[in-house]
SEMI-77072 format. One record per residue (C-alpha): residue in one letter; x, y, z. Coordinates in steps of 0.2 Angstrom, whole numbers, padded with zeros to 4 digits, always signed. Layout:
<atoms>
AXYZ ...
</atoms>
This chain:
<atoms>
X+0065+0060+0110 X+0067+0054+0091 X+0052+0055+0079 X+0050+0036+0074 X+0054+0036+0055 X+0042+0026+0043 X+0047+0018+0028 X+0040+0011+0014 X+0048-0006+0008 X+0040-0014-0009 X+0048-0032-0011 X+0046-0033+0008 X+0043-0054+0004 X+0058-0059-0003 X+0073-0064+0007 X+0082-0047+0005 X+0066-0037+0006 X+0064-0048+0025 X+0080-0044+0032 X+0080-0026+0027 X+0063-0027+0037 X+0068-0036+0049 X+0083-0025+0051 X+0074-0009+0053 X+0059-0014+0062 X+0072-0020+0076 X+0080+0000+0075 X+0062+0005+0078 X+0057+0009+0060 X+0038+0008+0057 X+0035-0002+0040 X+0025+0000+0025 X+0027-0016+0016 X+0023-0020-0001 X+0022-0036-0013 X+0015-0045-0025 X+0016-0060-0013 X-0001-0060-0003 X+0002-0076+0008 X+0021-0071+0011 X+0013-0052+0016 X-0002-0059+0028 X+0013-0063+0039 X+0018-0044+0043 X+0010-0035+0057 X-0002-0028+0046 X-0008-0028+0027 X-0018-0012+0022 X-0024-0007+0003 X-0023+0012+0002 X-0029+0020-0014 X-0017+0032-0021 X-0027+0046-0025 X-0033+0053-0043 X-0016+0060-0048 X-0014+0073-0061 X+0001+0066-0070 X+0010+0063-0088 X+0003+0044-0086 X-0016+0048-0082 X-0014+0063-0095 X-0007+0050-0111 X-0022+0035-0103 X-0036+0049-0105 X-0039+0051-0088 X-0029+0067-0082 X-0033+0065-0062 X-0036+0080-0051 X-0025+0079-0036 X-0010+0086-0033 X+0006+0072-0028 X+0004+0077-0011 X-0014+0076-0011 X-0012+0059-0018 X-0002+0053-0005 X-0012+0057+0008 X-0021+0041+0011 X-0004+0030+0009 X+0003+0040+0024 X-0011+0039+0034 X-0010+0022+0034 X+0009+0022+0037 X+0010+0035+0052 X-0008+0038+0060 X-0007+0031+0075 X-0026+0025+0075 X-0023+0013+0062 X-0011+0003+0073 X-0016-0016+0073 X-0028-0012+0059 X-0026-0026+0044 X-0034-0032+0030 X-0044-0016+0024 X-0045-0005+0010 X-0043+0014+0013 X-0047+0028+0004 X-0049+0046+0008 X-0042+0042+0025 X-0057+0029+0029 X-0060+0013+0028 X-0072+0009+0014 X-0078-0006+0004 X-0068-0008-0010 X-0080-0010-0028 X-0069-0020-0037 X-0067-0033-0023 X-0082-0039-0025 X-0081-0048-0043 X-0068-0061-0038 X-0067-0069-0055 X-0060-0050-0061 X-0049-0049-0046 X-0042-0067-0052 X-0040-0063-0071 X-0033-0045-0065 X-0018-0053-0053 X-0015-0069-0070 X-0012-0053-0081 X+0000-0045-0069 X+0010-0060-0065 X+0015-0062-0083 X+0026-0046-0083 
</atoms>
């Protein structure tokens, strides 16, 4: 028996991004989807938030940050999202550190509104 392939699709909204979707959800593909497009993404099977770990990279280094986890060790909530069977059917949660958690930041909607007016503009 095949191993059912995951894959992560950013633009997943659009008209390309559906088809391509579309497409390999009908092969059998298991879908991560990703947009800026909340309303055109609450129609996917399921729409998850996974916080990408505290990566240790040329980016965090030049912000002042640094991070302290390895790639891998970062990706490991994004792929548990994507491939553990447990979180089937699960939607509309925030995971970190493979668990579902509260996110902080959610919680001060007018930050969360100026946030998404700054990012729209690039």
């Amino acid at each position: 028996m095949e191993k059912q392939r995951t894959a992560i699709l950013t633009g997943a909204y659009g008209a390309i991004g559906k088809a391509i979707a579309e497409g390999m959800a009908a092969k059998g593909c298991r879908l991560v989807m990703i947009g800026r497009n909340q309303e055109a993404l609450r129609q996917a099977r399921a729409v998850l938030s996974a916080h990408p770990g505290d990566v240790r990279s040329k980016l965090s280094i030049s912000l002042g940050y640094g991070g302290w986890e390895s790639p891998d060790q970062g990706a490991a909530t994004p792929l548990y999202c994507a491939t553990d069977p447990g979180m089937k059917g699960i939607t509309g949660q925030y995971v970190a550190n493979k668990r579902n958690e509260a996110c902080q930041f959610s919680r001060d909607h007018h930050a969360v509104e100026t946030l998404y007016e700054i990012c729209s503009r690039y």
